[in-house]
Each structure stands twice: as C-alpha cells, then as structure tokens.
N, C-alpha and C positions, 0 to 999 in steps of 0.2 A: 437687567444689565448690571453687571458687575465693574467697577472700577478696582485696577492696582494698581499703586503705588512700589516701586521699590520694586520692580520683576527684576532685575540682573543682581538683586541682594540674595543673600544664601537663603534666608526664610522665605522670602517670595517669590523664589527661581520655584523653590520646595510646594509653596501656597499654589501657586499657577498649573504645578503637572498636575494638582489634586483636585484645585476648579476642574480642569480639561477633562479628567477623567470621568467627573461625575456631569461631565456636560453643560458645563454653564456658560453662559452668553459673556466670555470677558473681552473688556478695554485693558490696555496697558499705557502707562503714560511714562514717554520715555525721551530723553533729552537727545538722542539718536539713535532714531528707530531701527537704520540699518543694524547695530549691533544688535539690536537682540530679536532680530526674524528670525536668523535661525534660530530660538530655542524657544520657538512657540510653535502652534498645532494651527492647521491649518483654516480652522474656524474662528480666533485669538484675533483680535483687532490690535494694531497698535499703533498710537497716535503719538504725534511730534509735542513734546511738553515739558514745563519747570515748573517744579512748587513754586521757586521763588517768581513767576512768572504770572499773576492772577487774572490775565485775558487765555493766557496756554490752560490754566485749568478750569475755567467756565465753561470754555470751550470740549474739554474733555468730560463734564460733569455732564452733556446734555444726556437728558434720558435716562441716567445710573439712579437704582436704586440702591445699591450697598455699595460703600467704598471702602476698600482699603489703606489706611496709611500707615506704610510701613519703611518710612524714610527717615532718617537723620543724617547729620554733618558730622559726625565724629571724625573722619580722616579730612575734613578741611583742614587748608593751612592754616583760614583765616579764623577769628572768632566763633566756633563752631555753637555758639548759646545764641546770639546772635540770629545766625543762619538760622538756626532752629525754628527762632522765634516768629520770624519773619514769614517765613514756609508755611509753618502750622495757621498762622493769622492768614495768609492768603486762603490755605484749603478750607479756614473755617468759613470765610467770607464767600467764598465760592459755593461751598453745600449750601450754603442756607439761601443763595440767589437762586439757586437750580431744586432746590426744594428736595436736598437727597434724605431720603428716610434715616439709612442707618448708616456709620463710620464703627470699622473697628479699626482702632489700634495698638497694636504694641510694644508696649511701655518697658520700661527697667523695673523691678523689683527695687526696695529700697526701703530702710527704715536706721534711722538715728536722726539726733538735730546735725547733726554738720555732715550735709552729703556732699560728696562731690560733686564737681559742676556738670560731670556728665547725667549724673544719674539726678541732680536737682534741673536739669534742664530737659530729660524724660518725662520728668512730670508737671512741671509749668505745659510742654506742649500739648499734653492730654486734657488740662483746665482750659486752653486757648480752645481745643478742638468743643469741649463740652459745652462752653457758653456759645457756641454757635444754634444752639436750639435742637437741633439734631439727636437723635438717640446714637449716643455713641457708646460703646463699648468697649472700657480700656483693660487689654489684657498685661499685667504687670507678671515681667517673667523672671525668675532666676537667670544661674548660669546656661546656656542654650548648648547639649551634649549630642553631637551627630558628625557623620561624617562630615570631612569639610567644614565643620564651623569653627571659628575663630578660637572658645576657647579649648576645643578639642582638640585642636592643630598645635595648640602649643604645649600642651600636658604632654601630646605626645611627644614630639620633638623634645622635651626637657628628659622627659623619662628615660626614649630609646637611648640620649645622646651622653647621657651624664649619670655611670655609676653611683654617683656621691655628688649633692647638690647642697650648695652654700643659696640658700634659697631666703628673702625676705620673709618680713613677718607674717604679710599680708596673706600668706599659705596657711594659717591659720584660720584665718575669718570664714565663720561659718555661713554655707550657701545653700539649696535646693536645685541645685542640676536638676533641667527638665530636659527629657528627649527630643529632640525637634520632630519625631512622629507625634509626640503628643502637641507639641506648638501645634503643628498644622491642624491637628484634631479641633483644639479648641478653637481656632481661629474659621474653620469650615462650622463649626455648630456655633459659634456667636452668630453667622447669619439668621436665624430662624429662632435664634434667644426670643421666650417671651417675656418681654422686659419691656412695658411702654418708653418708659425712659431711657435715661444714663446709668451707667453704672459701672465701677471701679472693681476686678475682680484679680487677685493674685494667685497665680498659677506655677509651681513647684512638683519637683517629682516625687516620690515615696520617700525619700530618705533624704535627711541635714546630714549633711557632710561638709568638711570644708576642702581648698584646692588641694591643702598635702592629701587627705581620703581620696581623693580623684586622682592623685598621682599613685599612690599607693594599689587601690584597684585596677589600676591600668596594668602596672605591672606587674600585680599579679597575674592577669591572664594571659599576658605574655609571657610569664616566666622567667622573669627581671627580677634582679636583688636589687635593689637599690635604698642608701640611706640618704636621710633628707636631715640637713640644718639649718634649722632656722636661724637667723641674722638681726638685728634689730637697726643696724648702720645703715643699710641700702636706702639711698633716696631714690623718689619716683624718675630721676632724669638716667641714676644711676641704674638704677632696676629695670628701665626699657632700655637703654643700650645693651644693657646683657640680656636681656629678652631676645633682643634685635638677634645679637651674634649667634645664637642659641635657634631659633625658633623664626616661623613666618611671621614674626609680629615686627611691622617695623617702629623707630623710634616715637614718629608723631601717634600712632593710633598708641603704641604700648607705652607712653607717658599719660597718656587719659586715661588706658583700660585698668593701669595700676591704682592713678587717683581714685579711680571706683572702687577695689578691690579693698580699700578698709572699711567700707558699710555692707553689713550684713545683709543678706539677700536671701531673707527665710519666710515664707506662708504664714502668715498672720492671722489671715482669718478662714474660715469655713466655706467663704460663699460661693466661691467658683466648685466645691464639691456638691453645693446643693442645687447653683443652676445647671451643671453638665453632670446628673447621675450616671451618664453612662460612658464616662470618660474617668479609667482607670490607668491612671498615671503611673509609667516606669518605675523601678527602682533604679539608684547606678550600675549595681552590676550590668542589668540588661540594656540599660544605654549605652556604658560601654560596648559592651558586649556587639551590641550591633551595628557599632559603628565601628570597632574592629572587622567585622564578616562584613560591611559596604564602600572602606576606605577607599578602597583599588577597584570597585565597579564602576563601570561606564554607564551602566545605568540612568543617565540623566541626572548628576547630581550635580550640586551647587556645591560651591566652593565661598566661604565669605569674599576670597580675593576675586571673587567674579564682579563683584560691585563694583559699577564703573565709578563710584566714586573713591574707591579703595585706593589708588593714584591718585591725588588730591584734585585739586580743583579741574572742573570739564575743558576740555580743550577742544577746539573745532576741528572738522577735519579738514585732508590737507585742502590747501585753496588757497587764491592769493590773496596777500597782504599788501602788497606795495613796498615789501623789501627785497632786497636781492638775496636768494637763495643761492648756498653753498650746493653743491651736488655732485659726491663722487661715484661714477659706473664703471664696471667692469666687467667681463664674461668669459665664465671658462666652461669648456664642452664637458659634456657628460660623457656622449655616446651609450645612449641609454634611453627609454622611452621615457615619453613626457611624462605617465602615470608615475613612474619609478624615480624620475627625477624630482617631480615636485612631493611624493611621499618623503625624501630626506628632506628635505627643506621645511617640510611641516612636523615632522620630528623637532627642531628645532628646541633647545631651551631644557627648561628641567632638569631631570634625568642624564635625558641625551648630550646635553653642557650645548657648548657655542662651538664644538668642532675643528676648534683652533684655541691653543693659548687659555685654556676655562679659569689659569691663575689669575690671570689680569684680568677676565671679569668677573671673578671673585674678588678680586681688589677694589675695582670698579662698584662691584653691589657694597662693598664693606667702605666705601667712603660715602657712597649716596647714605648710606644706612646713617652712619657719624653726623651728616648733614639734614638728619631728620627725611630723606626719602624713604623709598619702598626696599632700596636694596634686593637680591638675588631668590630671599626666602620667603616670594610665593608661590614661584617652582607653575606648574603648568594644572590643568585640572585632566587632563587625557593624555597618556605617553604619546599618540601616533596621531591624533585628529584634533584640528583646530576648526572654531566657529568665531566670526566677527563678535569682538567685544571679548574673547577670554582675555584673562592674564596668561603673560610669559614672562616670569621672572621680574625683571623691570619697567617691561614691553608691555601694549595691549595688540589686539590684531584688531586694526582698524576696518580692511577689507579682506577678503578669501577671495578667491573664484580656483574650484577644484579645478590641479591639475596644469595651471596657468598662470596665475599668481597669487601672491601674499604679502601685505603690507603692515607692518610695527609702527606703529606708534611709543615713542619713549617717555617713559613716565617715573624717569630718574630726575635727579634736582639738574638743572641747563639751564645756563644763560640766554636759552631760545628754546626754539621747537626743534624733534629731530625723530625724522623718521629711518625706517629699513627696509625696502621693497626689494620682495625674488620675485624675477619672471620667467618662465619657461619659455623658450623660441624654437624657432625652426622647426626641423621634420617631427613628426609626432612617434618616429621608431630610433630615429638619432637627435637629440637636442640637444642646446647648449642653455646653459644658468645665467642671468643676468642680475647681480645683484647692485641696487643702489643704495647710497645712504644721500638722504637729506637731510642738513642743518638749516631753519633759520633764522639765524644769530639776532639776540638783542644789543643793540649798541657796540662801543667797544669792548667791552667785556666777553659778550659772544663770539666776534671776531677775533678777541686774542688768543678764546678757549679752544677753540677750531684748530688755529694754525699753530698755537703751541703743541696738539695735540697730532697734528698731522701726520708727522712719522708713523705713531703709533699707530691712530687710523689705517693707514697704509696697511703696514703687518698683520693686523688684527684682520681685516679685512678680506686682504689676500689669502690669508691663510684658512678663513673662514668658507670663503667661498671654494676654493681646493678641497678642503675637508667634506662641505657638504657632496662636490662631483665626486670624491673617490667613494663618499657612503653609496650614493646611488648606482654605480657600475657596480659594487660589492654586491648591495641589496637584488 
C-alpha cells in the first residue's frame, strides 16, 4: 500500500496518474476528500486527513508501506516554517508508530550559507522526516519545468507578455531546471531504491542555466524577440507585486518564491546518477519543448493552482456557523436545455471572463492581488470542464453535479466567507438559471463590506447571470 501526500498539488496530481497507471494499491490523504474524487481512478482510496492533524494520519498510515510526502505551507498566510515544522514532526511520529518502511520526499534544491526561509525550511523538514527511523529518501529538486508548474507558468506569462523586461537580478542565479516527467520518474523508482537506509540525493536536468536562459529559450521557440534588463533596485515585496500583475504568481506565494530565487539551485553531487542509472534527465530545450506541445491538453494535467492550499489557509465547506448569512438569489430563463445551460455556466472564469463587466473583476483580482490574495491569474485549468476542488480564478469549485449545479467557493482576501452557486431548474428542454451568492460576514467590518458593496453586487450579478442565459440559447 502506498500512501500520498499532496495529491491536488501539481507533482502529486502528476505522481498519482503514474502510480494508477502502473497499478498500485494508492491511499490519498486529503483535507476534503470530495474535492479530489474526481481526479482519481477508480481503485485510488481516499481518506479524510491533516498533516497537522497526527490521530488523521496514524490513522492513514495503517498498513502503508511507502509514503509519500509531498506537502508544504508556502501559500500560508500564517508562518509557513512553522507549519512545516509541525507537519513534518507529526508524519515523522506517525511512520515510525505504524512501522512504515520507506518515505520519499521532495525537497528544494539548495546551496549557500544564507538560504532563504523557504528553501532553509525544505530541508530542516527532510532532517525531522529522517530521525524518524524510517528509510527515507529525500529527493532535492531544482527548478520544476512542465506544463502547469508554477515556475513555467510565469516564464511564460513574462515572456509572451513583455517585449522588453526590466527584470530583477535574481534572473541571473543560476539553476538546473528538471522536467516534471523526470520528477515523477525518480520519485516512482526511489520506491524500490536499494538503499537500507537514508539518503539525501539532488536531482537537476542536463543543463545549468539560470531564469534569464529559461526565458530566453522559451522564446525562442516561440519565435519571440525579446530583451531582458536586469535591475539591481527591485525588492522581494517590490518584485512580487510585479510578478503578481504580470503572471499567475500572486503576492504572498511570489514574495517567498523570489526570497528563494537568490540561492543557487545546481547538482552538486553525483549520487542520484549512480542510484537511478537509468534515468536520463531532460535538457531545457526538451522540457520546454514539451511543455509548450502539453500546455493546452486536457490530458489529465495538473496545474500548481490546483493545490487546494494554493488559496491560503483551508476553509470548510458550506455549513452552519451560527451567524447570519447574507444571501442574494435571482433567475433568469434560458429557454434552452439543462445540458446547454449548465455547459455556459461551467465555462465560467478564465478565458471565458465573468460574462458581465470582466473590468471590475479585473479590478477586483488586482486589489485582492495588492492585498497579498490570489487575484484573477490563475485563470482555470480546462476551457469548458470543471471538477470539485479546481481553481477559477479567485474561486475554487467546491461542488459540481453535471448539468445541475455548481458551487464557488471564494478565495479572495473577505472579511468573511462567500460563496457562488448556479442551479439549473425546471424542464430539462426549457430551463431557467438560478444563481446565488452567499456572504458570511465577520463582524462589522464584514457587514459593512457587503452593504457598501451592494449596488455593485447587484449589477455585477445581474449582468452576469443575463450574460451566462444569452451564452446558452447562443451555444
């Protein structure tokens, strides 16, 4: 039995199709399981659980031989070194009660004395993991280069968007871009490592390059001119707000992933090419390369913004509180089948915008963004299909039921909780749309934010839901 760790993250979304594939008996341990049924295989256990939680993961350890830990805090609000710390001490305490053979996990790549905190608190939790007794196997990775990952999502977004780029220093520091086909590679043969012990093994692709090289090859195979200037003034607070406006990266994760970006992230030693001979690691061109030809496939892929932590800290779903809930409903007919109706509606977001007014919620993503949220750029991971637990923009989709309905969850900075529900009703060849939102406000501050915002609401709303009925009768 296999344990995962981190299935709704982009590497473990990626680790889980390749267990399924090759047939392996996997658990998933997951803070709400509903979100991520859908994107497991039909043999895929998945059980209700928190690292920080160390009765939820006893309880998941029973019977597992290898586990995977492929979790961190980085998009916390709160103290994300902390959290880490905490986590990795429960899963260590946990394996060593349940008596699990082997843990791999992976780490950050990393070398100088003054690391940053993300990338010095990568490797305290792989020391926490190891004194647990356990054979554990810590894969330390470079930059991670694939479709969907965090930092390929922002290369590109820089590159497409900006002929000429006033770019920080940190464009400079040189890395080892690994492919995330070869991540998952080494991460499927560390199970069957013969290694009695621990061991620390640093994993990079064929070539050092730094991020200007990675922007540079990007566009070349696009067939982009673009000049790069480096900068020496931009501060890390300064360099993620423009990150932010530029790119899916919002402020809170791209103020920590900049403080990494000045230590070096380059293969030091030899070992991981002596214990995996038969893992021949990418060059960049080809990990661009095919992460350019997999961007736009529906293929199953992950997306870092799929991480249900990627909206900061977890939020329950709906259910009472013992406050009073705000709730505005409305419905306007389609005249159109329920299939065709609720297809516009799951359209929703992206690409497709909000159907009404997309300047104000561009406005709306670009003050969450100011305010250290998620803001509007992480856009959707499939133009036309949605599954429990994606991102939408600032949204997660808390429930689906095709054809019926669709529920948002908000996960912009509020002074409360606030959701979005479309329902489908009446006849199944003529229906109407029923859209709700629900706020529920914290204190006064939430109730002022609500009803100063009211009007707005209103038009936004309205407009939104007209725009979804007239796609549908179009469609």
């Amino acid at each position: 039995m296999v344990l995962l760790t981190g299935a709704t993250g982009y590497v473990g979304g990626r680790l889980l199709q390749a267990l399924e594939r090759e047939g392996s008996h996997v658990r998933c341990l997951a803070r709400r399981p509903r979100e991520l049924k859908g994107r497991v295989g039909s043999l895929t256990e998945i059980v209700e659980g928190d690292v920080q939680d160390l009765a939820s993961l006893e309880r998941a350890l029973a019977g597992v031989d290898c586990a995977y830990y492929l979790v961190h805090s980085m998009g916390s609000s709160g103290s994300f070194m902390d959290e880490d710390r905490a986590a990795a001490s429960n899963f260590a305490a946990a394996i060593k009660t349940r008596g699990v053979r082997r843990v791999i996990y992976l780490g950050g790549l990393a070398s100088g004395s003054e690391l940053s905190a993300h990338l010095a608190s990568r490797l305290e939790v792989g020391r926490i993991l190891a004194a647990s007794g356990a054979s554990v196997i810590e894969l330390r990775a470079s930059i991670i280069i694939g479709s969907g990952s965090l930092s390929y999502e922002m290369v590109r977004a820089l590159v497409e968007k900006l002929p000429v780029m006033v770019a920080p220093r940190w464009v400079e520091v040189a890395a080892q871009p690994i492919a995330i086909e070869d991540v998952v590679a080494y991460l499927l043969a560390a199970r069957t490592l013969p290694i009695p012990g621990s061991a620390v093994l640093e994993i990079g692709g064929r070539d050092k390059v730094s991020y200007r090289g990675i922007m540079e090859e990007y566009a070349r195979q696009r067939g982009l001119r673009r000049l790069i200037v480096p900068v020496p003034v931009l501060t890390p607070r300064l360099s993620s707000l423009w990150l932010g406006l530029i790119t899916p990266v919002y402020a809170r994760i791209g103020r920590k992933l900049i403080d990494s970006m000045r230590n070096e992230t380059v293969v030091r030693s030899s070992a991981a090419g002596e214990a995996f001979p038969g893992i021949r690691p990418r060059g960049i061109r080809e990990a661009i390369e095919r992460a350019i030809i997999h961007e736009d496939a529906e293929f199953a892929q992950t997306r870092w913004s799929d991480a249900l932590s990627a909206g900061g800290p977890s939020r329950e779903a709906m259910g009472g509180t013992g406050r009073p809930r705000i709730v505005d409903s409305r419905v306007a007919p389609a005249a159109c089948s329920s299939a065709e109706a609720f297809a516009a509606v799951e359209r929703i977001g992206g690409k497709t915008g909000w159907y009404y007014a997309d300047w104000l919620w561009k406005l709306r993503g670009f003050l969450d963004l100011l305010a250290g949220g998620v803001g509007l750029r992480r856009g959707r991971r499939d133009p036309n299909k949605l599954s429990a637990g994606d991102a939408v923009d600032f949204w997660r989709v808390e429930s689906i039921e095709p054809d019926r309905m669709l529920r948002l969850r908000a996960e912009m900075r509020l002074p409360g909780r606030a959701w979005l529900q479309f329902e489908i009703e009446g006849d199944i060849s003529n229906c109407s749309i029923r859209q709700t939102a629900i706020f529920d406000p914290v204190g006064v501050l939430g109730l002022a934010y609500w009803y100063a915002l009211y009007p707005l609401h209103v038009l936004i709303f309205r407009g939104m839901l007209r725009g979804i009925a007239r796609a549908a009768r179009a469609a």
